[in-house]
C-alpha positions in Angstrom: -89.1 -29.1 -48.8 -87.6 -26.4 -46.9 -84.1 -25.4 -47.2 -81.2 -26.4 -44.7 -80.3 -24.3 -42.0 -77.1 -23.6 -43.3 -78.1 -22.9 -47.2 -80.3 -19.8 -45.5 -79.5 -16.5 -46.9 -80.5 -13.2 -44.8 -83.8 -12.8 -46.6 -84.4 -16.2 -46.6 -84.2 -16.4 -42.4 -86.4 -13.4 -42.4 -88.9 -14.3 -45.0 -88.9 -17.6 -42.4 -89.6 -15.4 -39.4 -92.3 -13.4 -41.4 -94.2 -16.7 -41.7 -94.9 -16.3 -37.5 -94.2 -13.1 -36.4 -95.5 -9.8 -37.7 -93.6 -6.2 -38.2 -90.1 -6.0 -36.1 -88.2 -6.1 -39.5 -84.7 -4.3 -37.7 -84.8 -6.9 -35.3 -85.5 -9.5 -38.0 -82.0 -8.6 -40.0 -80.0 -8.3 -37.1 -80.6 -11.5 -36.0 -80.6 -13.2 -39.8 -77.0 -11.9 -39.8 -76.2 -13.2 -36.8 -77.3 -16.5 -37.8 -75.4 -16.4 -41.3 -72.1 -15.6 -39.7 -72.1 -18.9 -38.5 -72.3 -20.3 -41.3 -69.4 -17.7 -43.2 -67.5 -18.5 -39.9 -67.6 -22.1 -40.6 -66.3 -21.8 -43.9 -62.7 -20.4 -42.9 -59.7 -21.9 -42.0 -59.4 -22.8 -38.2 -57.3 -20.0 -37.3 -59.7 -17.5 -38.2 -62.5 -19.2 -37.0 -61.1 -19.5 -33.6 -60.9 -15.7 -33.5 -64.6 -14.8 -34.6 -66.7 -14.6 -31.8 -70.6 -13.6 -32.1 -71.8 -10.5 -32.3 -74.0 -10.7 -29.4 -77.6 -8.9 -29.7 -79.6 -6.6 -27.4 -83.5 -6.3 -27.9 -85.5 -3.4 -26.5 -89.1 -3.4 -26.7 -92.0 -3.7 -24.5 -93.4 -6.9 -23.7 -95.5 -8.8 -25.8 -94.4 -7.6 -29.4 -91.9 -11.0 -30.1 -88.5 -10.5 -28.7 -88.9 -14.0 -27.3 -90.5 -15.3 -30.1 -87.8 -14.1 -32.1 -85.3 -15.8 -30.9 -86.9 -18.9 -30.4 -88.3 -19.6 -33.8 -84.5 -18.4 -35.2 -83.4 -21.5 -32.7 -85.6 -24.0 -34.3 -84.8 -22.8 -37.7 -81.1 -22.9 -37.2 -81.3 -26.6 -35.5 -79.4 -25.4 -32.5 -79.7 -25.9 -29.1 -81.5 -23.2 -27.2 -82.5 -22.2 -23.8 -84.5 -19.3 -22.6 -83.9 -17.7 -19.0 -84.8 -15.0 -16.8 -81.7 -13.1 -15.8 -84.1 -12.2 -12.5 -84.1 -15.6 -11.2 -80.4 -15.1 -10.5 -78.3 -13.8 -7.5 -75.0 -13.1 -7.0 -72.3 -16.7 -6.0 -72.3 -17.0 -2.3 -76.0 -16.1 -2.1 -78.9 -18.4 -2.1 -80.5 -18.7 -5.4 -79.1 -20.2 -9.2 -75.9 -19.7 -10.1 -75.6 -18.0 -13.7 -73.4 -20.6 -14.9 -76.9 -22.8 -14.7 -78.1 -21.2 -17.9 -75.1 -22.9 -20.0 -76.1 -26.0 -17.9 -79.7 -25.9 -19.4 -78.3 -25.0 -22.7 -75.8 -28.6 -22.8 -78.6 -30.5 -21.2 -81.3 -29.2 -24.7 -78.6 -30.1 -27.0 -77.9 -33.9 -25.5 -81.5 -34.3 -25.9 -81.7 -33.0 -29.2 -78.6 -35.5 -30.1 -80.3 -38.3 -28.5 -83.7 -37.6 -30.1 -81.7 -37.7 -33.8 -79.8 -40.8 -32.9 -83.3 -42.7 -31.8 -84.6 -41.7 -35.3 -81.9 -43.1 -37.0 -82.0 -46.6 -35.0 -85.6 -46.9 -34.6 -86.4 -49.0 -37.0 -83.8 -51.6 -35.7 -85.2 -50.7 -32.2 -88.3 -51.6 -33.2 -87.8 -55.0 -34.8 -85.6 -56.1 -32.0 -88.5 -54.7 -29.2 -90.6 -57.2 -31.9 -88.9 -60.1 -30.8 -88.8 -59.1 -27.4 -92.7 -58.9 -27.7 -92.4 -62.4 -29.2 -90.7 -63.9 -26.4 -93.1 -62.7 -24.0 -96.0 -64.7 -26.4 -94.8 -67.6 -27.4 -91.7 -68.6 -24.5 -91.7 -71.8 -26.2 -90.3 -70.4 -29.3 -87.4 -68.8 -27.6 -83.4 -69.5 -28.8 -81.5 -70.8 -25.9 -79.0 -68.9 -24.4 -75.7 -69.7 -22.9 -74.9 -68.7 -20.1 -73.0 -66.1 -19.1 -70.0 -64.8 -16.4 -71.5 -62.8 -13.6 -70.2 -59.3 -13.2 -68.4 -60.1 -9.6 -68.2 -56.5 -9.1 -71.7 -55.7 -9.7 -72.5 -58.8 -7.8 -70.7 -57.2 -4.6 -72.4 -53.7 -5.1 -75.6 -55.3 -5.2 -75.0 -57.4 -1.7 -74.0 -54.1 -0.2 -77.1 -51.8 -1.8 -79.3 -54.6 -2.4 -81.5 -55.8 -5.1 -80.7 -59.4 -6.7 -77.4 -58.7 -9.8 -79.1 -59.6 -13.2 -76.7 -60.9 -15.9 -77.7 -58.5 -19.3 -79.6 -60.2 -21.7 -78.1 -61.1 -25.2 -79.6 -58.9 -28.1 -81.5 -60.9 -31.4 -78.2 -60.7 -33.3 -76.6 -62.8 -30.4 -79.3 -64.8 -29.8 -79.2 -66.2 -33.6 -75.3 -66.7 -33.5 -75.9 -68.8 -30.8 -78.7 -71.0 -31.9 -80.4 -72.5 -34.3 -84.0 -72.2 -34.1 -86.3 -75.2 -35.2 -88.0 -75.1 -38.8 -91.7 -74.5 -36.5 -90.8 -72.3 -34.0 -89.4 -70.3 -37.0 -92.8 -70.6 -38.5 -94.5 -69.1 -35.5 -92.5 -66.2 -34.9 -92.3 -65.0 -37.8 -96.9 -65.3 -38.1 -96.7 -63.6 -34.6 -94.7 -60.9 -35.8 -97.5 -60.2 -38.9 -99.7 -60.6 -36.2 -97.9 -57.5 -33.9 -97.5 -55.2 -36.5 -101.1 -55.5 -38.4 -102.9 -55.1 -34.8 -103.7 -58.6 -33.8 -102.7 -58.8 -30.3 -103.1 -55.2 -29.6 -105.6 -55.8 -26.8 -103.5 -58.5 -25.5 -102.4 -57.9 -22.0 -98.7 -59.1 -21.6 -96.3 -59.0 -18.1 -93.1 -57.5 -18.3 -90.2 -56.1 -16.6 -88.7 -52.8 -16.9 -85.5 -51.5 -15.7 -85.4 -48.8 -12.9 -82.5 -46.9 -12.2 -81.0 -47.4 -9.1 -82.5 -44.8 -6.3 -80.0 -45.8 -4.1 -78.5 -41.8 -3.0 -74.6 -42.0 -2.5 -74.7 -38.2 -2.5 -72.2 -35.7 -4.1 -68.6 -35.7 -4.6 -67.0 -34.0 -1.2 -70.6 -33.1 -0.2 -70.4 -30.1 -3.1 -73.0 -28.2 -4.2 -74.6 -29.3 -7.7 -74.2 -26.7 -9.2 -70.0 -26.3 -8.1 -69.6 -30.1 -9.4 -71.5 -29.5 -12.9 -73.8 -32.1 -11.5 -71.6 -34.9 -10.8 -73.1 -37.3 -9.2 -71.5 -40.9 -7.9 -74.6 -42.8 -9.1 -74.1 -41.6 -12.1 -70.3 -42.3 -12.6 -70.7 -45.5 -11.3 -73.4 -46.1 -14.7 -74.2 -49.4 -15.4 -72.1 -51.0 -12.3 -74.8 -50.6 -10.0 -77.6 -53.8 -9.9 -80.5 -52.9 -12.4 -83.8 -53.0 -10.5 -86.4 -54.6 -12.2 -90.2 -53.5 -12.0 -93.0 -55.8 -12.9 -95.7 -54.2 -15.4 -98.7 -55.4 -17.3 -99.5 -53.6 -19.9 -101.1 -53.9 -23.6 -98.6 -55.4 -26.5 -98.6 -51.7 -28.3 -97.2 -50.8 -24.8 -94.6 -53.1 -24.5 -93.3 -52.4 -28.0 -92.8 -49.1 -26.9 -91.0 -49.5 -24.0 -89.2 -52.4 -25.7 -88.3 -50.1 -28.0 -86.9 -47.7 -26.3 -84.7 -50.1 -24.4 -83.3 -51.2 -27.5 -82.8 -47.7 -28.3 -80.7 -46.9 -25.5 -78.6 -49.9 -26.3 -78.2 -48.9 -30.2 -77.2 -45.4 -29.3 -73.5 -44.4 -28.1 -73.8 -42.0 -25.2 -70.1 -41.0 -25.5 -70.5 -40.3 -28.8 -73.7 -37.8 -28.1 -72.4 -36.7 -25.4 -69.4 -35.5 -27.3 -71.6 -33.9 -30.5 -74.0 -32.1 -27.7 -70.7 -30.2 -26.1 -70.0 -29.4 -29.9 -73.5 -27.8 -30.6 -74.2 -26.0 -27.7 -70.1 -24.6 -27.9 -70.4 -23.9 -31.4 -74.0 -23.2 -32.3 -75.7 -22.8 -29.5 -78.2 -19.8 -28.3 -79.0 -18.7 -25.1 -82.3 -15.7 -24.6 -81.4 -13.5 -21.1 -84.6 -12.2 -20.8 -85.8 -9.4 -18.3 -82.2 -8.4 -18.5 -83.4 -4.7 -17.9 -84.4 -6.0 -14.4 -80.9 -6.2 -13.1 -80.0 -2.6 -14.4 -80.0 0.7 -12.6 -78.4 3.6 -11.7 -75.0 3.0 -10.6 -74.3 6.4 -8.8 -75.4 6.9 -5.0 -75.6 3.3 -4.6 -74.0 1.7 -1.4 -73.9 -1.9 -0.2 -73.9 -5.2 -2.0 -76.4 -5.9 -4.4 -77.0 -9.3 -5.2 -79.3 -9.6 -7.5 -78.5 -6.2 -9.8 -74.7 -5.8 -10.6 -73.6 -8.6 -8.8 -75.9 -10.4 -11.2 -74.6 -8.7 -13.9 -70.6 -9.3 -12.9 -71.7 -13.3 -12.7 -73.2 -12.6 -16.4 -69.8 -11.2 -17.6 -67.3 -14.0 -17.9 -69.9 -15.9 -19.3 -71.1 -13.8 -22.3 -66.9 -13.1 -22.8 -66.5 -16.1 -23.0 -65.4 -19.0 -20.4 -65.3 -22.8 -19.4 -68.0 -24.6 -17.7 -67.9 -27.7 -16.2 -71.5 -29.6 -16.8 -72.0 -33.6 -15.9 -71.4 -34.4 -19.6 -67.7 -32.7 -19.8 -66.3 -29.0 -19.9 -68.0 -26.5 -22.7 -66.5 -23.3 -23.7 -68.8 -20.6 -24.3 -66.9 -18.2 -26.6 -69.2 -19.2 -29.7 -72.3 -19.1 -27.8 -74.7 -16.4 -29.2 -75.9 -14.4 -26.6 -79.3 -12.4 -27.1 -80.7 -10.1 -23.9 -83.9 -8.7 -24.0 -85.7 -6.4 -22.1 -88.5 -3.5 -21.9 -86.1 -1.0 -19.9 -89.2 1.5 -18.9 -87.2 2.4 -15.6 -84.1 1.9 -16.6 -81.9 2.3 -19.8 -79.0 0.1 -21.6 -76.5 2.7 -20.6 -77.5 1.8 -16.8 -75.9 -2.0 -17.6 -72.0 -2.2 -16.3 -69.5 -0.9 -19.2 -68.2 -4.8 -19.3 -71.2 -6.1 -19.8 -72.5 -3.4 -22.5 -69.6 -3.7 -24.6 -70.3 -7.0 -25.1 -73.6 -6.7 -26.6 -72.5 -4.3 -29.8 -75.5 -5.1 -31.4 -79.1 -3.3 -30.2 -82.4 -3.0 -32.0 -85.5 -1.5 -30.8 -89.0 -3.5 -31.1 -91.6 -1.1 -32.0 -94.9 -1.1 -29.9 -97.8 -3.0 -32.1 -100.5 -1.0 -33.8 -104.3 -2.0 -34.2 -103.0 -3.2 -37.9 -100.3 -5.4 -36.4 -102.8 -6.9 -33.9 -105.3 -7.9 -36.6 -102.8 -9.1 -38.9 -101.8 -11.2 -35.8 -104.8 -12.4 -35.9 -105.2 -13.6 -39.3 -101.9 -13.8 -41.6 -98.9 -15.8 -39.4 -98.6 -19.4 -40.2 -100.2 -20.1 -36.2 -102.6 -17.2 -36.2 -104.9 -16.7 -32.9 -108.3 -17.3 -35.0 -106.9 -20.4 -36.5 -106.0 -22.1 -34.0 -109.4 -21.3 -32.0 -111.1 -22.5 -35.7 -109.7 -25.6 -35.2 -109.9 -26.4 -31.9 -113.7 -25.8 -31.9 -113.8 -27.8 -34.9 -113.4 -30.8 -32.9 -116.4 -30.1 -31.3 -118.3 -29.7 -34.0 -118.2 -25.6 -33.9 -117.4 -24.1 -37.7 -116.3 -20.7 -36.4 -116.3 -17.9 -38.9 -114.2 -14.6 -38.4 -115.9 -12.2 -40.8 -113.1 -9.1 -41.5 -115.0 -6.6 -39.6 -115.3 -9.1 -36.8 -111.1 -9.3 -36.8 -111.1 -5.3 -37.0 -113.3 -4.8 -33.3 -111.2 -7.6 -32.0 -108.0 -6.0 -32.6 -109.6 -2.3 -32.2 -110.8 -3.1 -29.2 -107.7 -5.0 -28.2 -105.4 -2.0 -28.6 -107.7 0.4 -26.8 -107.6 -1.7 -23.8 -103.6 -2.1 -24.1 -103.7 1.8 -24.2 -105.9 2.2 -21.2 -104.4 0.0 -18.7 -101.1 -1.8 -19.3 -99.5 -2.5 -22.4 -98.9 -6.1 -23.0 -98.7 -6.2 -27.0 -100.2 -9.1 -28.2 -100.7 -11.3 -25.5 -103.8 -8.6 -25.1 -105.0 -10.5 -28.2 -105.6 -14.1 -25.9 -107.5 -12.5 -23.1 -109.9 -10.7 -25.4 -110.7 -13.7 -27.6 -110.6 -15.9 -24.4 -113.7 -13.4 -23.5 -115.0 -13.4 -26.7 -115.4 -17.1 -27.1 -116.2 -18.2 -23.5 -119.6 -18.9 -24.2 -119.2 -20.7 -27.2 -116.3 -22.8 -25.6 -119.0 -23.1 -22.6 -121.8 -24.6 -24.5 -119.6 -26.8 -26.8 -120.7 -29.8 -28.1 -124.0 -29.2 -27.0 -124.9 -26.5 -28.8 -122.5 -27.3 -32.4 -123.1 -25.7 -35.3 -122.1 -22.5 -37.3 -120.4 -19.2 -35.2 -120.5 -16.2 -37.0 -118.1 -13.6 -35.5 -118.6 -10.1 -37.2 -118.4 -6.5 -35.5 -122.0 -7.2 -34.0 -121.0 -10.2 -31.9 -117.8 -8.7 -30.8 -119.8 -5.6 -29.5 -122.0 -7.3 -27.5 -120.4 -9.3 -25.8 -116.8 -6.7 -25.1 -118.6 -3.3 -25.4 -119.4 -2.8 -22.0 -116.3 -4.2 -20.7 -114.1 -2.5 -22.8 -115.7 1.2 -22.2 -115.3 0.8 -18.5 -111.7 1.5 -18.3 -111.6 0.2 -14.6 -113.7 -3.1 -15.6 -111.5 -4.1 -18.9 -108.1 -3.4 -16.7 -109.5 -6.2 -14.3 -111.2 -8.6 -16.8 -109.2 -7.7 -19.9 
């Protein structure tokens, strides 16, 4: 069982990270530190905690050699919401293009999903009973408990007239249905044989007609005619919620099917969207991580430079109050970003971290350089991390009916041959390592299932089908 986020020590987050990503042990401490200060800073009182902020992180390296990687499997091993962006994608307010406050946006929208996903584990198996029943009802109508009626919603009534669509009264769930009737001794009986029948397969090619909800497309437009991304998103629809009519859409699908989508309804009505919405704000505040990659792109030399630039500093100014910490306004509620961990990334070949503004440098205090890979990292890319390359090409031939063997001299040409064409054209680190097997294996890929059996990839094979390619300098920078 693998330890809690929280009980991680710093060798224990790295020894994690070794499992996927090869060498880049400076960059590996700085960011188990960063992860275990959340946890120190959760254990003091809150007037301390208030006052520690993260110690944001800067990674320099040339593409292709994990800084991404990095800081997404750190992410998943923390449990935290995380969102990776582009800082070049960005221009300065008042210009067309995303506003940077989008990026803490993305980072609230991972963690509601991340909430809701946990919340539909914990009530799926009550979703899936009830979704059962539902299944039931659609089977056998005759064994269905009455149901009172019900007050109309006059209010949703009207709303309907005026956006039309018929106003459908919400149906009672099992636990009312039961309260409210008593079910005869034989209907009983066959209910409860249907639903051994559901679950062990019976009915599974059964096709049954149902009726899904659609939500209302009805556009009233944003508040004041505001952008979306001034209003955090806020649309009328939305705030409106459930007052709108529910549109109904017929559908006839398989009985498997409909206890999905049955179940997923049920779901929705188990789960309290206040309540996730609430935790996501906390998560993303307090634990969230968001990757500014390509952050090197929107450096330069400051001196000599005249005019507005909107998608450099101007970029960079946007960034500021952001990584300092500020209040955004999203559709789910305000989030403050002071607890946010921050890490940029970027190669900076024509340009340097100096060339970032002061502000914006100072608030980064942490920096590690990514080394370039060697032939030895690429072939113990290729063979030792959890997801290595040639395991995942093993296995994908295997359902085919290819056994692929990568004899060790094989893996040394691959990643010989790898780094000599990252030397003689661009320098992409590993990602070299895809288009060369991509290459390597394109026949076998090709002629698969046909042609199944044993592959045997030593040196020999490797040679004759990349020699040529990779000795014409001019050929392997257009294939390779």
């Amino acid at each position: 069982m693998n330890p809690t986020p929280k009980a991680l020590t710093p060798r224990e987050i790295v020894a994690e990270l070794d499992r996927y990503i090869v060498g880049q042990a400076k960059a590996k401490r700085a960011v188990a530190i960063a992860m275990r200060n959340r946890y120190r800073r959760e254990q003091l009182g809150a007037e301390m905690r208030g006052e520690i902020i993260p110690k944001n992180i800067l990674m320099i390296g040339p593409t292709g050699v994990g800084k991404t990687e990095i800081a997404r499997r750190l992410a998943g091993l923390a449990g935290a919401p995380f969102v990776k962006v582009e800082a070049t994608k960005y221009t300065e307010v008042g210009y067309v293009g995303r506003d940077v406050e989008s990026m803490v946006r993305d980072l609230v929208e991972n963690a509601v999903r991340m909430v809701q996903d946990e919340r539909r584990a914990e009530v799926a198996e009550m979703a899936d009973a009830a979704a059962v029943e539902r299944v039931i009802d659609l089977l056998y109508p005759e064994t269905r408990a009455a149901q009172p009626p019900q007050a109309p919603n006059q209010f949703a009534q009207t709303l309907g007239s005026i956006f039309g669509g018929a106003y459908q009264a919400p149906g009672m769930t099992p636990q009312q249905q039961a309260a409210t009737a008593t079910m005869p001794d034989e209907a009983r009986t066959t209910r409860e044989r249907a639903k051994e029948d559901i679950v062990r397969g019976f009915f599974d090619v059964r096709l049954v007609d149902i009726e899904v909800e659609e939500s209302p497309t009805v556009s009233i437009g944003m508040l004041g005619g505001m952008d979306p991304s001034m209003t955090g998103g806020a649309d009328m629809s939305e705030m409106l919620g459930g007052l709108l009519p529910k549109k109904k859409a017929h559908k006839k699908v398989t009985v498997p099917e409909a206890r999905r989508i049955f179940a997923q309804e049920e779901a929705g009505k188990l789960i309290d969207m206040d309540a996730v919405k609430r935790e996501a704000l906390r998560r993303a505040g307090e634990n969230g991580i968001i990757f500014i990659d390509e952050i090197d792109k929107v450096a330069g030399a400051r001196e000599g430079r005249s005019g507005p630039d909107v998608s450099r500093e101007g970029v960079q100014r946007d960034i500021l109050p952001i990584v300092e910490g500020s209040t955004v306004t999203t559709k789910y509620g305000a989030i403050k970003t002071d607890h946010v961990l921050f890490i940029a990334a970027g190669a900076f070949h024509m340009s340097k971290p100096s060339d970032l503004i002061p502000e914006l440098q100072g608030r980064f205090p942490i920096r590690v350089e990514l080394d370039a890979l060697t032939a030895d990292d690429l072939r113990t890319i290729l063979t030792q991390p959890k997801n290595a390359l040639t395991e995942q090409y093993r296995q994908l031939l295997a359902v085919e009916g290819v056994t692929l063997e990568f004899a060790p001299d094989g893996i040394e040409q691959i990643a010989t041959f790898a780094m000599q064409v990252n030397e003689q054209s661009e320098n992409i680190g590993a990602r070299r390592l895809h288009t060369v097997l991509e290459r390597l294996l394109e026949d076998v890929s090709y002629a698969a299932p046909e042609e199944s059996g044993a592959v045997r990839i030593d040196a020999a094979y490797v040679k004759t089908r990349l020699a040529d390619i990779v000795s014409d300098a001019n050929l392997s920078a257009y294939i390779l």
